[in-house]
N, CA, C and O atoms as a MOPAC input file, in Angstrom:
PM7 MOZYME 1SCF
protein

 N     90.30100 1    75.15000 1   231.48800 1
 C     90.34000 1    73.74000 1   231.83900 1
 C     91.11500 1    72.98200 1   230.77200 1
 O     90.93600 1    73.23100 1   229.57900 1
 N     92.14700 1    71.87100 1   231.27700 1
 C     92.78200 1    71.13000 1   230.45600 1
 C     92.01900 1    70.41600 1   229.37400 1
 O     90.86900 1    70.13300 1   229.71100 1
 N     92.36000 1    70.06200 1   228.18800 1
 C     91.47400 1    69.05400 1   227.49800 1
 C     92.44100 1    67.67300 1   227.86400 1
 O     93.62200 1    67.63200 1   228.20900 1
 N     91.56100 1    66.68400 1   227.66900 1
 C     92.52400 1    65.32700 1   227.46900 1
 C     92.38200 1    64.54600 1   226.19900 1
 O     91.19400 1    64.34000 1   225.94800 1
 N     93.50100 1    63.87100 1   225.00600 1
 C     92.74200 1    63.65400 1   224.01800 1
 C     93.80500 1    61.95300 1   224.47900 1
 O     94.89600 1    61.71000 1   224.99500 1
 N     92.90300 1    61.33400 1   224.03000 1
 C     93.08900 1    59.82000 1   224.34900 1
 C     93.61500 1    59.27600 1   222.59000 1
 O     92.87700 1    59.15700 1   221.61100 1
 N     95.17600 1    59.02300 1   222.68000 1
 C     95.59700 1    58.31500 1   221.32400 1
 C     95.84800 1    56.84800 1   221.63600 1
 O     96.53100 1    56.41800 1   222.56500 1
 N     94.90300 1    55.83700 1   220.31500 1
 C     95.22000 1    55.09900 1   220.63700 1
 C     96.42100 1    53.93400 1   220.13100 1
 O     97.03000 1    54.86000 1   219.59500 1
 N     97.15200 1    52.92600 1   219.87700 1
 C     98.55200 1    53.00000 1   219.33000 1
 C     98.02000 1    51.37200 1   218.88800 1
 O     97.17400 1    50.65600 1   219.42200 1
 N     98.88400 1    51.14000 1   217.70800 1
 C     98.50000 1    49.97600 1   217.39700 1
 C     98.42300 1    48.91100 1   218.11700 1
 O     97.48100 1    48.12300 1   218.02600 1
 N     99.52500 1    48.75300 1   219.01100 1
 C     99.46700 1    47.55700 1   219.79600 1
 C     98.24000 1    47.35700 1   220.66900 1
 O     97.99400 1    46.41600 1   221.42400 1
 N     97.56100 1    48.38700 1   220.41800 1
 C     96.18800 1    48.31200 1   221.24100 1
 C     96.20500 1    49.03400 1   222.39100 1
 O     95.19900 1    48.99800 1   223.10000 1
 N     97.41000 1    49.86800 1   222.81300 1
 C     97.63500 1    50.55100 1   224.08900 1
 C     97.29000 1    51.89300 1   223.98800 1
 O     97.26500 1    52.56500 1   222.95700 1
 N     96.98000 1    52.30500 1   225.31700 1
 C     96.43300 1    53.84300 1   224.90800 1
 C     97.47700 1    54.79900 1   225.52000 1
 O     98.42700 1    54.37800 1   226.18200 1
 N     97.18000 1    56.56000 1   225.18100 1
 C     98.18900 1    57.29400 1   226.52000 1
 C     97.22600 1    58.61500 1   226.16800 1
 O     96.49800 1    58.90200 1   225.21800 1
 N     97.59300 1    59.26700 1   227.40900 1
 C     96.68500 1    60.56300 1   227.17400 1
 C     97.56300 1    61.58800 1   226.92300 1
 O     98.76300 1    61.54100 1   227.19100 1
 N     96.95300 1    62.57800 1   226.37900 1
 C     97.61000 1    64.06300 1   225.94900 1
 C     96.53300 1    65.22700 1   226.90000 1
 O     95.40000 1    65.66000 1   226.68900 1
 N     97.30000 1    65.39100 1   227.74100 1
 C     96.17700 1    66.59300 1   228.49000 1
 C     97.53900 1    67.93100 1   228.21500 1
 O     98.76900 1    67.93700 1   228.23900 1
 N     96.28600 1    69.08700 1   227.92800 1
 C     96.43600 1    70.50400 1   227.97300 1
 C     97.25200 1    70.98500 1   226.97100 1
 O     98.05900 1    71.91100 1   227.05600 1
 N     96.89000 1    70.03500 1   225.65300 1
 C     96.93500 1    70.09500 1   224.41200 1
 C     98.42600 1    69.63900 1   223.82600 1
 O     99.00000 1    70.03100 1   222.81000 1
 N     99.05300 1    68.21200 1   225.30700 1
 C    100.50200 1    68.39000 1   225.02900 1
 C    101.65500 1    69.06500 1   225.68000 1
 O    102.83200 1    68.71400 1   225.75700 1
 N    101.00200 1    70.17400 1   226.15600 1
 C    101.89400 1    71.24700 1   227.01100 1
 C    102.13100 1    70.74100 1   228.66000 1
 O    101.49200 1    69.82100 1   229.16800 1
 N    103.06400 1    71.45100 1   229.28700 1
 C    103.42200 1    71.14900 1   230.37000 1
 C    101.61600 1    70.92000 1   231.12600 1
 O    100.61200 1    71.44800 1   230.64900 1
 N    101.64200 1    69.93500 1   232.46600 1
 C     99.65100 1    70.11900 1   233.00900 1
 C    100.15600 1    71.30700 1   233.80200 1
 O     99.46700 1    72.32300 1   233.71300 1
 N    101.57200 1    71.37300 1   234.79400 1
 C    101.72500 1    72.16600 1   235.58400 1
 C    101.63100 1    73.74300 1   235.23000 1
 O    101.92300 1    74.57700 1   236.08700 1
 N    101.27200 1    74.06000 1   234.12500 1
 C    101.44900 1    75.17400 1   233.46600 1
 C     99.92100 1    75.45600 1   233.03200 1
 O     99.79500 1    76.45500 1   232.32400 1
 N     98.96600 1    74.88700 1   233.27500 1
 C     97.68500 1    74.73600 1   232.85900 1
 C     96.87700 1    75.82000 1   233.00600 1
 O     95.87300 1    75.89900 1   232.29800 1
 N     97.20500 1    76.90300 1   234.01300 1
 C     96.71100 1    78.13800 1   233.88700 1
 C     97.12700 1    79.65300 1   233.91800 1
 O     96.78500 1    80.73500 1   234.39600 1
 N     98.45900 1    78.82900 1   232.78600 1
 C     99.02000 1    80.20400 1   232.03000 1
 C     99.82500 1    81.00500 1   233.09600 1
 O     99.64800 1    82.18500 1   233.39800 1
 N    100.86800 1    80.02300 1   233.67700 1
 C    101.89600 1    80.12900 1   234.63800 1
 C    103.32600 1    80.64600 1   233.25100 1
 O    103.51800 1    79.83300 1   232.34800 1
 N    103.89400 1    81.54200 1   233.26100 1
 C    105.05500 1    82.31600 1   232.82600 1
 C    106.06700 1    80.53700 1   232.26400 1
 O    105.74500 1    79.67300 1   233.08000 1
 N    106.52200 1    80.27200 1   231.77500 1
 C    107.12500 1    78.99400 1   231.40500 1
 C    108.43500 1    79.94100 1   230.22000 1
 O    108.18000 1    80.57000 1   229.19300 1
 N    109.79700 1    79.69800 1   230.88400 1
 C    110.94200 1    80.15100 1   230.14200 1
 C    110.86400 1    79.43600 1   229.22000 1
 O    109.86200 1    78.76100 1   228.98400 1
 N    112.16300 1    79.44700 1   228.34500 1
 C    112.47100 1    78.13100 1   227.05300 1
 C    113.00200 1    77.23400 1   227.60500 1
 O    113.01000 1    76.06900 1   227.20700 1
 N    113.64200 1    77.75600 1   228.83300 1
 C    114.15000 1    75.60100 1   229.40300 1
 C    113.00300 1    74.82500 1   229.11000 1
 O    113.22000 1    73.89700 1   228.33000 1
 N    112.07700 1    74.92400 1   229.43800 1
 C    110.97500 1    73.88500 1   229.49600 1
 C    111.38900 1    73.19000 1   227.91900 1
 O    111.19800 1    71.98300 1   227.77500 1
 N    111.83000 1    73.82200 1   227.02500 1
 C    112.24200 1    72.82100 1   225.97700 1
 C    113.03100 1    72.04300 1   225.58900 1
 O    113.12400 1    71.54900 1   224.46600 1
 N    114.00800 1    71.78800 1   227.01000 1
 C    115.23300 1    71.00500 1   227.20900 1
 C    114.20600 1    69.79800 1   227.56100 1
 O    114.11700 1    68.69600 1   227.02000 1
 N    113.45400 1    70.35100 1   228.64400 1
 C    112.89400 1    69.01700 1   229.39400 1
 C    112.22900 1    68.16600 1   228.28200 1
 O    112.72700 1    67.10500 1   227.90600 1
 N    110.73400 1    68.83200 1   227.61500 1
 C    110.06700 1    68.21100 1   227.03400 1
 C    111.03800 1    67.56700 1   225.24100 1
 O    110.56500 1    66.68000 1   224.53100 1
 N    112.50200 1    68.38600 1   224.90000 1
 C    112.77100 1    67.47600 1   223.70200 1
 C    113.37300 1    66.21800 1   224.65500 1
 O    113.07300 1    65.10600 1   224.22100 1
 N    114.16700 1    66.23300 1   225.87000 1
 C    114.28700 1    64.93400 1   226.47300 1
 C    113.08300 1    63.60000 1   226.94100 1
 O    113.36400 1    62.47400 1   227.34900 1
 N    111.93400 1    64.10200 1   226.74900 1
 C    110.93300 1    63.67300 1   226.73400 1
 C    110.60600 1    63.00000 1   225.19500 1
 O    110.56300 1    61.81900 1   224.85000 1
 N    110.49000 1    63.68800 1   224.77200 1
 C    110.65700 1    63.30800 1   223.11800 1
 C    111.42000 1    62.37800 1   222.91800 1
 O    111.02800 1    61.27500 1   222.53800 1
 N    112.87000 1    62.73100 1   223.18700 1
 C    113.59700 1    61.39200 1   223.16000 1
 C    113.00900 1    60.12800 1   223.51300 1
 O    112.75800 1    59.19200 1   222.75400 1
 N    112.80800 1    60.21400 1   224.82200 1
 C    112.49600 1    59.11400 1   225.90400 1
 C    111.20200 1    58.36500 1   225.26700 1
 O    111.06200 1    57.16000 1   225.47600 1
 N    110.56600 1    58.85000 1   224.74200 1
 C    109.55200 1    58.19000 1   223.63300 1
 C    109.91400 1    57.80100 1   222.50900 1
 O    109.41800 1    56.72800 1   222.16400 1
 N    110.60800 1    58.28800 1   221.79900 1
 C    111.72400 1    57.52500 1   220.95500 1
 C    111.79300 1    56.45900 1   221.44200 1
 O    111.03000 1    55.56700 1   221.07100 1
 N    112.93400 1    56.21200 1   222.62000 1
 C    113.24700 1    55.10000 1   222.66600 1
 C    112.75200 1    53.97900 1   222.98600 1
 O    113.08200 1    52.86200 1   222.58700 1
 N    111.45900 1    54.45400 1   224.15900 1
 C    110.25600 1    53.47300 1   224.15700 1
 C    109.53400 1    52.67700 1   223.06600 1
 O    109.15400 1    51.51600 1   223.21700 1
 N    109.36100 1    53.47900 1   221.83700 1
 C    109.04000 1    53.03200 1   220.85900 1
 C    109.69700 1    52.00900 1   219.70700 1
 O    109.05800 1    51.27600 1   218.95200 1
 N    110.79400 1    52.12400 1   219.76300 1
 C    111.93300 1    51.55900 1   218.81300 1
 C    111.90300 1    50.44900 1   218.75400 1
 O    111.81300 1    49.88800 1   217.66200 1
 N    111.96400 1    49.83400 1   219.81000 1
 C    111.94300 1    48.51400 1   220.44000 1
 C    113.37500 1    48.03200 1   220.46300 1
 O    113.58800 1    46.95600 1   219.90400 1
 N    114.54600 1    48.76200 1   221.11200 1
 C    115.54200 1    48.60300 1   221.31900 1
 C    115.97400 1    48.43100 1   222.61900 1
 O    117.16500 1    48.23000 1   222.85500 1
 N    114.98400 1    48.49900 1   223.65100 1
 C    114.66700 1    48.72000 1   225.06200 1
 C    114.71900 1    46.68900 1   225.23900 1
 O    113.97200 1    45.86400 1   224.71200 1
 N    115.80100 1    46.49200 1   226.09400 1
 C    115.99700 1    45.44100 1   226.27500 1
 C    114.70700 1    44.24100 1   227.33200 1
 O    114.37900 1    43.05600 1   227.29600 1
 N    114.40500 1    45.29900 1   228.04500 1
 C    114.07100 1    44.23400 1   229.29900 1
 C    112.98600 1    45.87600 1   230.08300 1
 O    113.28400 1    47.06800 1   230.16000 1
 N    112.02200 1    45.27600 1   230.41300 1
 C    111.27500 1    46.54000 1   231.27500 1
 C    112.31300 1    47.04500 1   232.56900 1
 O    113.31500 1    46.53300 1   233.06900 1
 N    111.59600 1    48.23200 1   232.82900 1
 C    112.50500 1    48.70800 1   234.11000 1
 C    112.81100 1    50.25500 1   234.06300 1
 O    112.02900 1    50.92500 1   233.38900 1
 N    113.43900 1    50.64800 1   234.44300 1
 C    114.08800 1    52.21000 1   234.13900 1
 C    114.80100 1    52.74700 1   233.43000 1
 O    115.94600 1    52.29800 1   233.36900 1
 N    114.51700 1    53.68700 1   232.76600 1
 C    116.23400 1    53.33800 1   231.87900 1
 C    116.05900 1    55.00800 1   231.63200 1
 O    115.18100 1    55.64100 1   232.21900 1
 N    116.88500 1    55.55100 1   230.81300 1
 C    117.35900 1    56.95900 1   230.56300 1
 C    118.45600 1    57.06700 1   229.56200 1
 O    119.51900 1    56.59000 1   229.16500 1
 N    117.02800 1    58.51100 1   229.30400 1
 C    118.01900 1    58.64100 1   227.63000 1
 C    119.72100 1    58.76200 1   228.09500 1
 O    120.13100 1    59.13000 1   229.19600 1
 N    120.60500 1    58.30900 1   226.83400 1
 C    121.50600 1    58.11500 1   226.58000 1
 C    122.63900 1    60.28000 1   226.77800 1
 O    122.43100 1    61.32800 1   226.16600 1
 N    123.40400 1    60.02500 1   227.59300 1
 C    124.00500 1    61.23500 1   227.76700 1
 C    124.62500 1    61.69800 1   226.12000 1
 O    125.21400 1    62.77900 1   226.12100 1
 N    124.55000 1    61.07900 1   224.94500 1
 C    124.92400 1    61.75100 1   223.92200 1
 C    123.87500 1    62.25800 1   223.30400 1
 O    123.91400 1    63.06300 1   222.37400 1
 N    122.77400 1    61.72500 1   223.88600 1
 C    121.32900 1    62.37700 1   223.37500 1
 C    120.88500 1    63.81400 1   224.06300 1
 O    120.28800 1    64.81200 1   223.65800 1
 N    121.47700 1    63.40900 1   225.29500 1
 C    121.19000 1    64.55000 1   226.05200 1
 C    121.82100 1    65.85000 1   225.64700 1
 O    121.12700 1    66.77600 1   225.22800 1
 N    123.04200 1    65.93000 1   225.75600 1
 C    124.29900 1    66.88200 1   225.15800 1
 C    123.71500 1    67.58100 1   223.77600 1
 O    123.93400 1    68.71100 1   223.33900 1
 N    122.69600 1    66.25800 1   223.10900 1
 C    122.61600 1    67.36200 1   221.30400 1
 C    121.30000 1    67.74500 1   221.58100 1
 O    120.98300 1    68.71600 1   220.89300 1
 N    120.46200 1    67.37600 1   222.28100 1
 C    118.80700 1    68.28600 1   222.74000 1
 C    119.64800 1    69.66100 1   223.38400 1
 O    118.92800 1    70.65700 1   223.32600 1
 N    121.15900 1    69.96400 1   224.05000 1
 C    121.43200 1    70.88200 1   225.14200 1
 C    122.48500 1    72.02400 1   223.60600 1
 O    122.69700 1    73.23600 1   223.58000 1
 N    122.73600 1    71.33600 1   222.96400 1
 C    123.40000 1    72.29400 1   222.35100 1
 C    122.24500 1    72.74200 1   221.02000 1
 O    122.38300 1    73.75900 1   220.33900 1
 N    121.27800 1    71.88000 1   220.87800 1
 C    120.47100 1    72.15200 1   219.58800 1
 C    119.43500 1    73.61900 1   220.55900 1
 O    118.84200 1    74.49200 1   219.92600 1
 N    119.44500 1    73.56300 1   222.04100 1
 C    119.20100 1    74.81000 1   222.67200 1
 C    119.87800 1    75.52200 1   222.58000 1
 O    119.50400 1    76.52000 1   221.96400 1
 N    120.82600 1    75.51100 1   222.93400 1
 C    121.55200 1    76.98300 1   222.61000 1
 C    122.10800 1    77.22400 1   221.45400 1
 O    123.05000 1    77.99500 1   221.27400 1
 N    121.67100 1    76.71600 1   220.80600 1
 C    121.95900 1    77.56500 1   219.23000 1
 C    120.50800 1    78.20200 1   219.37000 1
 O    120.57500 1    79.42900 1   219.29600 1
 N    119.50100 1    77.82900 1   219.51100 1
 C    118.30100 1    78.47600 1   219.45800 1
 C    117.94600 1    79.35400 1   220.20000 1
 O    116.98400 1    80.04800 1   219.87000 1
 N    118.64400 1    79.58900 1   221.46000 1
 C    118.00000 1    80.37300 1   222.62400 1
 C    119.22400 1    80.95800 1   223.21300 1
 O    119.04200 1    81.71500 1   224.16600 1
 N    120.45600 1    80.74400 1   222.81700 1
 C    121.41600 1    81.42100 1   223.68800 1
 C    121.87900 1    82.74400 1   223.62600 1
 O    122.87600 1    83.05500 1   224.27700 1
 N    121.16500 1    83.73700 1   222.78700 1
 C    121.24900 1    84.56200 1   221.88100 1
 C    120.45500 1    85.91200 1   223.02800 1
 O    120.84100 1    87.07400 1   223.15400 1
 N    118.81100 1    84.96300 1   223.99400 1
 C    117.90000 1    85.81600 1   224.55000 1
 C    118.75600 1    86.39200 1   225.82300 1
 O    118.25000 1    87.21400 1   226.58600 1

């Protein structure tokens, strides 16, 4: 069973961390390649930028394609090898 750990952030806002952080869809030890670490450092990003407070106006937005490109090559230096 997933855990959920509830962090809470200064501004007084909360967010949850279920299944210790890790993918939920993966929660009962479903095979997960290393892509999954493209997704979740673009995730990383994307909290970055939420946080910064460089985010103009609410709404949608998406990481920046030069961010994307160095999470895609900082993979394959790491994994292009398997």
């Amino acid at each position: 069973m997933a855990r959920a750990n509830i962090v809470a952030c200064a501004t007084g806002h909360h967010f949850y961390l279920l299944n210790d952080g890790n993918a939920v869809n993966f929660v009962h030890g479903a095979a997960v390649g290393p892509f999954i670490y493209l997704v979740q450092g673009e995730i990383l990003a994307a909290l970055s930028l939420l946080t910064s407070g460089r985010l103009a106006e609410p709404g949608l937005h998406q990481v920046a394609h030069r961010v994307r490109e160095s999470i895609a090559r900082a993979w394959l230096r790491t994994f292009d090898e398997e």
